[in-house]
Biopython code that builds the backbone (N, CA, C, O; Angstrom):
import numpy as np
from Bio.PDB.StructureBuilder import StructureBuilder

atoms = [
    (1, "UNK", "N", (26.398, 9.168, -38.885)),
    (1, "UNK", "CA", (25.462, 8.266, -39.537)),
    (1, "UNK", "C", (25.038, 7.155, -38.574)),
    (1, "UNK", "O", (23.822, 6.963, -38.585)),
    (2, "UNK", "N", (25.549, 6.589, -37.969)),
    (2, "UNK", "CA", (25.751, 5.893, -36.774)),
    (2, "UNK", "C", (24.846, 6.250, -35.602)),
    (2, "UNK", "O", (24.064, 5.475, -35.052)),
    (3, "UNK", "N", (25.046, 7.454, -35.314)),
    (3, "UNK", "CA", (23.700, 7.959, -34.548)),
    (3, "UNK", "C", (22.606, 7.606, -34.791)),
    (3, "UNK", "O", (21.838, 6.963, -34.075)),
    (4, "UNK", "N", (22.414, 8.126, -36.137)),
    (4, "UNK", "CA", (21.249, 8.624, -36.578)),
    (4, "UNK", "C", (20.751, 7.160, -36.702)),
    (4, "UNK", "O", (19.557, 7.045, -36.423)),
    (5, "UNK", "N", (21.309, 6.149, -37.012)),
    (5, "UNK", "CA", (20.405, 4.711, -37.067)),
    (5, "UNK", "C", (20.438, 4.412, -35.779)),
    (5, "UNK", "O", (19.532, 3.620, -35.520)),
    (6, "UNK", "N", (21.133, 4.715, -34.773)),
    (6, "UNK", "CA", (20.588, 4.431, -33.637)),
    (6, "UNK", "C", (19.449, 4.815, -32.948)),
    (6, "UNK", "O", (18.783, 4.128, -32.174)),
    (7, "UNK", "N", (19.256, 6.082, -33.321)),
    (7, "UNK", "CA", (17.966, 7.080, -32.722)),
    (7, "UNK", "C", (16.864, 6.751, -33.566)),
    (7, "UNK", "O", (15.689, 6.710, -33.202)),
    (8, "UNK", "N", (17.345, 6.493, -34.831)),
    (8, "UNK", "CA", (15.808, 5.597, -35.623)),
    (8, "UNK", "C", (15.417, 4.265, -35.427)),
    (8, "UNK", "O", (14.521, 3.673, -36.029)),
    (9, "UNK", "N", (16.270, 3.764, -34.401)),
    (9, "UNK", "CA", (16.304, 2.336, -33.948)),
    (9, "UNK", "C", (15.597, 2.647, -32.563)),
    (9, "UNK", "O", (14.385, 2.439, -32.615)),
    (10, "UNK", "N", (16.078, 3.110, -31.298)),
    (10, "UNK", "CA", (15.268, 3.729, -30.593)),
    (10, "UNK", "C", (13.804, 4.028, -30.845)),
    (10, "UNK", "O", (12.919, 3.459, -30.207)),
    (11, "UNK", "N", (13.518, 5.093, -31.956)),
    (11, "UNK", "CA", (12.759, 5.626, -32.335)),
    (11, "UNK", "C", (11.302, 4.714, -32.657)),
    (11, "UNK", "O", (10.151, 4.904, -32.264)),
    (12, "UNK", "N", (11.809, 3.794, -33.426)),
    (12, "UNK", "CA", (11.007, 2.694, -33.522)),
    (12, "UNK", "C", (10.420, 1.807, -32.133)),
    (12, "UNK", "O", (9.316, 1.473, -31.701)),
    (13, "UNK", "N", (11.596, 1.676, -31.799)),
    (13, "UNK", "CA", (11.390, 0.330, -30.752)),
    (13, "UNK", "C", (10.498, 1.096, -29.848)),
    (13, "UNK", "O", (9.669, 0.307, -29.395)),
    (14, "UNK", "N", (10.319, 2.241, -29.412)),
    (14, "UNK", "CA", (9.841, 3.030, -27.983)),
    (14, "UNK", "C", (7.875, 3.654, -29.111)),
    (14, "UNK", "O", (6.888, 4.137, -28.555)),
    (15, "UNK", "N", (7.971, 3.463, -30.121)),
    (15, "UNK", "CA", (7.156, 3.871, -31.188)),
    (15, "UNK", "C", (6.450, 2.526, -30.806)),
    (15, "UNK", "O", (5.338, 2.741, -30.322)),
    (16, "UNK", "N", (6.820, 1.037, -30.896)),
    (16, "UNK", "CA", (6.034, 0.400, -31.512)),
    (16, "UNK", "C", (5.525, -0.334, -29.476)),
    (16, "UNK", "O", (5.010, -1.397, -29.130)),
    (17, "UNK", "N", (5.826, 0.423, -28.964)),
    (17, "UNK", "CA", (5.337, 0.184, -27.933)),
    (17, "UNK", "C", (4.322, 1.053, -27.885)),
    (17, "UNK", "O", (3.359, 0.386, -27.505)),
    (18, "UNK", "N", (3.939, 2.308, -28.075)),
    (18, "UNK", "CA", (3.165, 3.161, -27.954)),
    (18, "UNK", "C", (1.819, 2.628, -28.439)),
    (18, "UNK", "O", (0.800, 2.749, -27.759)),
    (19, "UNK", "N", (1.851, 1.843, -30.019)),
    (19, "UNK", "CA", (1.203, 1.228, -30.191)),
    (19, "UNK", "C", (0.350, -0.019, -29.789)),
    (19, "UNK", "O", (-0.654, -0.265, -30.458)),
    (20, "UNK", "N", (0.575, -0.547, -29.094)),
    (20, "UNK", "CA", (0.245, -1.849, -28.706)),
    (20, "UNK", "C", (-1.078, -1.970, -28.354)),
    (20, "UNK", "O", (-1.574, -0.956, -28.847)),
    (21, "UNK", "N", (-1.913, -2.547, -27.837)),
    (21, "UNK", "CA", (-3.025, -2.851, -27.190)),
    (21, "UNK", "C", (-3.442, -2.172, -25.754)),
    (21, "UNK", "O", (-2.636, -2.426, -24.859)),
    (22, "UNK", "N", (-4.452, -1.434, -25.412)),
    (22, "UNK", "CA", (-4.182, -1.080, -24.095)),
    (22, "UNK", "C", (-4.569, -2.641, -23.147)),
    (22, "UNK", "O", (-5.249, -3.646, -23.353)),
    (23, "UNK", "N", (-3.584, -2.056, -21.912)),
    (23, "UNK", "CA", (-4.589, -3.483, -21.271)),
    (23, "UNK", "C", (-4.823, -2.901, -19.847)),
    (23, "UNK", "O", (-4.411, -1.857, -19.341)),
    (24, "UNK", "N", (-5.435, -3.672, -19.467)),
    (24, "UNK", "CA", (-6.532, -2.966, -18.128)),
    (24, "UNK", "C", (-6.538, -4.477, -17.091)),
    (24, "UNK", "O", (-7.004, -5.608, -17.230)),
    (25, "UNK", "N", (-5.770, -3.782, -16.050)),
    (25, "UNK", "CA", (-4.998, -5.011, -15.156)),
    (25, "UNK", "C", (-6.806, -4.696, -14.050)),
    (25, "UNK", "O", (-6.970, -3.526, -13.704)),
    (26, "UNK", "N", (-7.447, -5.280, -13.808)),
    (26, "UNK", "CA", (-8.658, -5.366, -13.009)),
    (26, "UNK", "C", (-8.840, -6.092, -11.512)),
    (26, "UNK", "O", (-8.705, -7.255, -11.892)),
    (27, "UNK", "N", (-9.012, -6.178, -10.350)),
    (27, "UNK", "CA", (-8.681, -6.782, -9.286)),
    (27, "UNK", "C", (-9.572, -7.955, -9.349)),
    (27, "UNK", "O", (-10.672, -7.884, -9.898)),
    (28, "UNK", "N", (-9.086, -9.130, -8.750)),
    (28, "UNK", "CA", (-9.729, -10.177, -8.915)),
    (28, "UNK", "C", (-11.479, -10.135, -8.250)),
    (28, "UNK", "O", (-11.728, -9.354, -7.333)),
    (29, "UNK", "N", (-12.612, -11.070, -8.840)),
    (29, "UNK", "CA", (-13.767, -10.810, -8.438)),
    (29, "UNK", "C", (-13.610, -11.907, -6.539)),
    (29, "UNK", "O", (-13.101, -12.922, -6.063)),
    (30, "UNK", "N", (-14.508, -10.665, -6.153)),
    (30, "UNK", "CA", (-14.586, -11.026, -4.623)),
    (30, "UNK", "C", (-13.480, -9.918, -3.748)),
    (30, "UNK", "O", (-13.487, -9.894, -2.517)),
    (31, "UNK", "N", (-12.798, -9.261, -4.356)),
    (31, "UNK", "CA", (-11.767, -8.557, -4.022)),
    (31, "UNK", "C", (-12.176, -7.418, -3.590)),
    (31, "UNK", "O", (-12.416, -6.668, -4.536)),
    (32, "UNK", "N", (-12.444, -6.751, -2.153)),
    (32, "UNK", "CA", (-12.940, -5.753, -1.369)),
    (32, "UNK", "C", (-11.879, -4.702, -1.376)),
    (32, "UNK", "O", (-10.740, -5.038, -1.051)),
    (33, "UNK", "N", (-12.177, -3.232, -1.774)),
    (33, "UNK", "CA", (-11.795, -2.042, -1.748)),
    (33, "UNK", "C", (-11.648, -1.341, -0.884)),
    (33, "UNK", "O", (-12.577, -0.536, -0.946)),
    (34, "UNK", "N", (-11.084, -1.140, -0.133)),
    (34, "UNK", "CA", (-11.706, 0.369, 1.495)),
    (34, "UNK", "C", (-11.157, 1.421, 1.204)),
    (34, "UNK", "O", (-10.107, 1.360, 0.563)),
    (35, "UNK", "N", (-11.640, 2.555, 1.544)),
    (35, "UNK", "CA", (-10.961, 3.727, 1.093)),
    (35, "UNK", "C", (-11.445, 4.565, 2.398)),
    (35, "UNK", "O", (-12.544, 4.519, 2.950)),
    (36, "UNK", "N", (-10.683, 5.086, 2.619)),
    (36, "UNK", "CA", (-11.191, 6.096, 3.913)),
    (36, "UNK", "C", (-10.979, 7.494, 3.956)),
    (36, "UNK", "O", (-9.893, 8.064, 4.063)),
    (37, "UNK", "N", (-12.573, 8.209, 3.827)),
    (37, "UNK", "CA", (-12.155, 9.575, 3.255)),
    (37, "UNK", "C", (-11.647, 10.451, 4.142)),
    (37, "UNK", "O", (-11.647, 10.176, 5.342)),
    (38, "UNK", "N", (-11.028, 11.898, 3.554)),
    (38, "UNK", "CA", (-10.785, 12.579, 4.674)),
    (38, "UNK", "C", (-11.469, 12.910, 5.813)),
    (38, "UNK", "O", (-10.782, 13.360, 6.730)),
    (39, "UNK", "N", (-12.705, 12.797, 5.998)),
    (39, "UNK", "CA", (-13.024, 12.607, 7.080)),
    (39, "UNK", "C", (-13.093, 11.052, 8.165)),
    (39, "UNK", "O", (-13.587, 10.044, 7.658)),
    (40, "UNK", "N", (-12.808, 11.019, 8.961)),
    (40, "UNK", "CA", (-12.749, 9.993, 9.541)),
    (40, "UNK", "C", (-13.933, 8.746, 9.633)),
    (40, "UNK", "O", (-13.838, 7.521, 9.701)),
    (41, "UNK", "N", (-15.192, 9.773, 9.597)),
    (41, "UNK", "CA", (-15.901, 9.056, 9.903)),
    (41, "UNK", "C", (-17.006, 8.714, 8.380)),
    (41, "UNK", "O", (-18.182, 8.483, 8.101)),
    (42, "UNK", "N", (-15.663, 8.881, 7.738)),
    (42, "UNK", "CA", (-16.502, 7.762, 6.322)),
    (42, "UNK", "C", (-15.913, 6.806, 5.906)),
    (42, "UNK", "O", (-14.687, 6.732, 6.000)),
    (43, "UNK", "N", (-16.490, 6.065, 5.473)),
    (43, "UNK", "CA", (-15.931, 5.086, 4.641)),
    (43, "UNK", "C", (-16.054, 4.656, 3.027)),
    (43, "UNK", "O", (-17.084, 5.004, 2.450)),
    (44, "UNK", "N", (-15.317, 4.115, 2.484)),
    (44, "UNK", "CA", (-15.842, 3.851, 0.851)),
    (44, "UNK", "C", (-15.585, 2.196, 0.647)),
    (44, "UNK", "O", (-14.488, 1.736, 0.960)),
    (45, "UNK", "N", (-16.109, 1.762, 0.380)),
    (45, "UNK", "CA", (-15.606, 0.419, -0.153)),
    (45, "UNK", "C", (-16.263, -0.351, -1.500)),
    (45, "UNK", "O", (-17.474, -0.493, -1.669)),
    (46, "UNK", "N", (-15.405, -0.736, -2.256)),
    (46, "UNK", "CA", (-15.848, -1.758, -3.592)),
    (46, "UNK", "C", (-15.245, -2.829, -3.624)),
    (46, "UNK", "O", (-14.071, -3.111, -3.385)),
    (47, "UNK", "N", (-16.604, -3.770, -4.112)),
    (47, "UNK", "CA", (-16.825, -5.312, -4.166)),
    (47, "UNK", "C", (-16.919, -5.661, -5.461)),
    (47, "UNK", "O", (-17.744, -5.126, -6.200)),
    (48, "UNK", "N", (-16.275, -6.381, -5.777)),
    (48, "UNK", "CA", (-16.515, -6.959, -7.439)),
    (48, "UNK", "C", (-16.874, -8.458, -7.369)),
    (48, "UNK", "O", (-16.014, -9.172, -6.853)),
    (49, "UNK", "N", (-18.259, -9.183, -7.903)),
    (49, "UNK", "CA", (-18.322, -9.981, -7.387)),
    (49, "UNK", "C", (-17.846, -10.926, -8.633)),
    (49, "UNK", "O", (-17.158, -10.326, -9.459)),
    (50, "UNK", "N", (-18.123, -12.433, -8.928)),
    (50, "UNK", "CA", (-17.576, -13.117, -9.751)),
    (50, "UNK", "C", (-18.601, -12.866, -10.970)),
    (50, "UNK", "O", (-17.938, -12.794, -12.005)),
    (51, "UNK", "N", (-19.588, -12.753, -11.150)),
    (51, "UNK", "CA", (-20.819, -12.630, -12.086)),
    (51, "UNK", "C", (-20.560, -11.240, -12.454)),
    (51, "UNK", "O", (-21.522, -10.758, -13.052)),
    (52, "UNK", "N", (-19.723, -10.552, -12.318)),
    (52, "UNK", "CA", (-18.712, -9.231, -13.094)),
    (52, "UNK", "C", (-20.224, -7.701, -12.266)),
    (52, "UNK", "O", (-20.599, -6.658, -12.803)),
    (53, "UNK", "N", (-20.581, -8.218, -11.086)),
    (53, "UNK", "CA", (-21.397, -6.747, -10.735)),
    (53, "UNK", "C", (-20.468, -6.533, -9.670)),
    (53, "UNK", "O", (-19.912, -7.361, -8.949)),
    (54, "UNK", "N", (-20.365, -4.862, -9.698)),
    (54, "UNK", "CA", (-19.426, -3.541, -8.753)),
    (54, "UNK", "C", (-20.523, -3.802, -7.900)),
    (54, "UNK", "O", (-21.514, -4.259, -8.470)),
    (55, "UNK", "N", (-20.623, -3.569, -6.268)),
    (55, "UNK", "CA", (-20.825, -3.121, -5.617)),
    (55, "UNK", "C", (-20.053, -2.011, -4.642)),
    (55, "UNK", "O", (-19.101, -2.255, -3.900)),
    (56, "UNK", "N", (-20.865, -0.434, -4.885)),
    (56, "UNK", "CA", (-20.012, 0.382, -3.865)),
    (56, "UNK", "C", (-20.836, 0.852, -3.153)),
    (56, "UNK", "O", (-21.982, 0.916, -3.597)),
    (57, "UNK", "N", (-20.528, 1.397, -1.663)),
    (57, "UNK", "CA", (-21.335, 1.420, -0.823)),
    (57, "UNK", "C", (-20.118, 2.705, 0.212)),
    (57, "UNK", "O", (-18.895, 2.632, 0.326)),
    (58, "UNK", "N", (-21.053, 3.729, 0.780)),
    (58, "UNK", "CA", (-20.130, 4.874, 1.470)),
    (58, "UNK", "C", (-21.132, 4.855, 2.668)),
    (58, "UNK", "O", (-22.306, 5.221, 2.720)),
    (59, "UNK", "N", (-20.112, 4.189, 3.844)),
    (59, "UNK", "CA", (-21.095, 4.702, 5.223)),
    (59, "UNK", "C", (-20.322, 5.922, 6.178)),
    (59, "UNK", "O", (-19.129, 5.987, 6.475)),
    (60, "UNK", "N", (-21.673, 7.053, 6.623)),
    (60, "UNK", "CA", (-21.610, 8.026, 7.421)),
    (60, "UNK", "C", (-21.586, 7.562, 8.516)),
    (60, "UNK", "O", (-22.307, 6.568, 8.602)),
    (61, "UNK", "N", (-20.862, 7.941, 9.798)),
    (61, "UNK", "CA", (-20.820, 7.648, 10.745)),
    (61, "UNK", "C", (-21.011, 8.778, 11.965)),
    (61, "UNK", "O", (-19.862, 8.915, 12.387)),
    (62, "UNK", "N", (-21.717, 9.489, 12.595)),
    (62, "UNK", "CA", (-21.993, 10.349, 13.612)),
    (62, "UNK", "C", (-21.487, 9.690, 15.222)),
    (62, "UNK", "O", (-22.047, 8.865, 15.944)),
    (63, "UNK", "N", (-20.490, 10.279, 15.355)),
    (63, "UNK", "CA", (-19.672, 9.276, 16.599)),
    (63, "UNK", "C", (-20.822, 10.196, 17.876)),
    (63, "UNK", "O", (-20.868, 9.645, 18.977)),
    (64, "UNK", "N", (-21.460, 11.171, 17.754)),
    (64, "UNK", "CA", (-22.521, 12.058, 18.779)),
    (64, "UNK", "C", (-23.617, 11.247, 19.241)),
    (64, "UNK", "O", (-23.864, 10.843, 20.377)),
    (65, "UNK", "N", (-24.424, 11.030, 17.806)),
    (65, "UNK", "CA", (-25.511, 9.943, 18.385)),
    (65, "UNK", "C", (-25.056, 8.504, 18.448)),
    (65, "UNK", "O", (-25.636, 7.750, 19.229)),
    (66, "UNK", "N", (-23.991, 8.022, 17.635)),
    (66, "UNK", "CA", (-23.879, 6.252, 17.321)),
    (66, "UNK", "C", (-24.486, 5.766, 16.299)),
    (66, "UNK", "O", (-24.617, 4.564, 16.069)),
    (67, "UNK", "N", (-24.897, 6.681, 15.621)),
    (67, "UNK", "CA", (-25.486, 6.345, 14.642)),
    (67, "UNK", "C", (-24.792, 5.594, 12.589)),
    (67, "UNK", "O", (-23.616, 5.284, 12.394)),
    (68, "UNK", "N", (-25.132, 5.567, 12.248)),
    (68, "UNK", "CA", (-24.820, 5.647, 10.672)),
    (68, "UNK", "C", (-25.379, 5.469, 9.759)),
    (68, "UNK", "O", (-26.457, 4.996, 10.120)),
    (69, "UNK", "N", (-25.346, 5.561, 8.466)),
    (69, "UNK", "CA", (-26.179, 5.842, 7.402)),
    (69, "UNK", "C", (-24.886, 5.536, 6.121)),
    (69, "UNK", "O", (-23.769, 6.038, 5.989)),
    (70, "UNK", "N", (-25.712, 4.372, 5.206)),
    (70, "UNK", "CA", (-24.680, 3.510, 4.703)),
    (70, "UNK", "C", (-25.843, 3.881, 3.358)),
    (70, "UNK", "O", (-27.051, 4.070, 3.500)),
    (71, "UNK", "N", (-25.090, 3.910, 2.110)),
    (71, "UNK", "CA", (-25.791, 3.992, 0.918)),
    (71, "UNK", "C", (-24.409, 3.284, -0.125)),
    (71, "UNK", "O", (-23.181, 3.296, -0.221)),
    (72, "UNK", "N", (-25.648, 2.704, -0.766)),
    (72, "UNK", "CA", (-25.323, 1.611, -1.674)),
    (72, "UNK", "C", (-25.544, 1.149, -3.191)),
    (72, "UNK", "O", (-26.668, 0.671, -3.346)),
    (73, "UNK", "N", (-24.869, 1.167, -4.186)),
    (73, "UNK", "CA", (-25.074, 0.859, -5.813)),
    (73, "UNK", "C", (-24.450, 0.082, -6.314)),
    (73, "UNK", "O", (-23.230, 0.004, -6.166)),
    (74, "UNK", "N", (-25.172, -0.715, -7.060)),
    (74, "UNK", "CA", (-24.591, -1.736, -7.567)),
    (74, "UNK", "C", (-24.698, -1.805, -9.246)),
    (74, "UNK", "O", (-25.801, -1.579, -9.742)),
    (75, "UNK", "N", (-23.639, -2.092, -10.059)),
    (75, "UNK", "CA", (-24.102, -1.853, -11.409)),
    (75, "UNK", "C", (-23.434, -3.499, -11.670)),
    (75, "UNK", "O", (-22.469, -4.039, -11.129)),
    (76, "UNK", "N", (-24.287, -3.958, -12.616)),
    (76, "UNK", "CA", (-24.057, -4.936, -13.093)),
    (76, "UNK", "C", (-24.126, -5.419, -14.684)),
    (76, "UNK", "O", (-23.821, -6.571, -14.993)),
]
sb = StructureBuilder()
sb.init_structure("model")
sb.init_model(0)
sb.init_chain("A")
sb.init_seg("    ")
for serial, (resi, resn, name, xyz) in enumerate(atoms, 1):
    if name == "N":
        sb.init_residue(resn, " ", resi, " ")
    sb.init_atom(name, np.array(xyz, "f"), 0.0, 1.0, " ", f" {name:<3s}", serial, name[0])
structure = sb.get_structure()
């Protein structure tokens, strides 16, 4: 009997966590992202600015000519 209120005690406590609120931990605004894809010569990065707009932006890099080619979206 003893168990069994323990495991319905458990049961609850690990239950009423399930429930709760989700929460969504977000990086502070101004806070720069880099991500570097498997290829070497890309890049990824996100900007969150304080006025709550994403900026992400992925630049190509051609190490042959020196060149690159950077594309950019911003949602706000």
């Amino acid at each position: 009997m003893r168990g069994l209120l323990f495991c319905a005690g458990a049961a609850a406590l690990f239950g009423s966590a399930a429930l709760a609120d989700e929460v969504i931990v977000a990086p502070a605004p101004g806070t720069v992202i880099e991500h570097r894809a498997a290829d070497e010569n890309t890049t990824k990065t996100i900007r969150r600015d304080a006025d709550g707009c994403t900026t992400k932006s992925v630049t190509h890099t051609n190490e042959d000519t020196g060149s690159s080619v950077t594309k950019e979206k911003s949602s706000c």
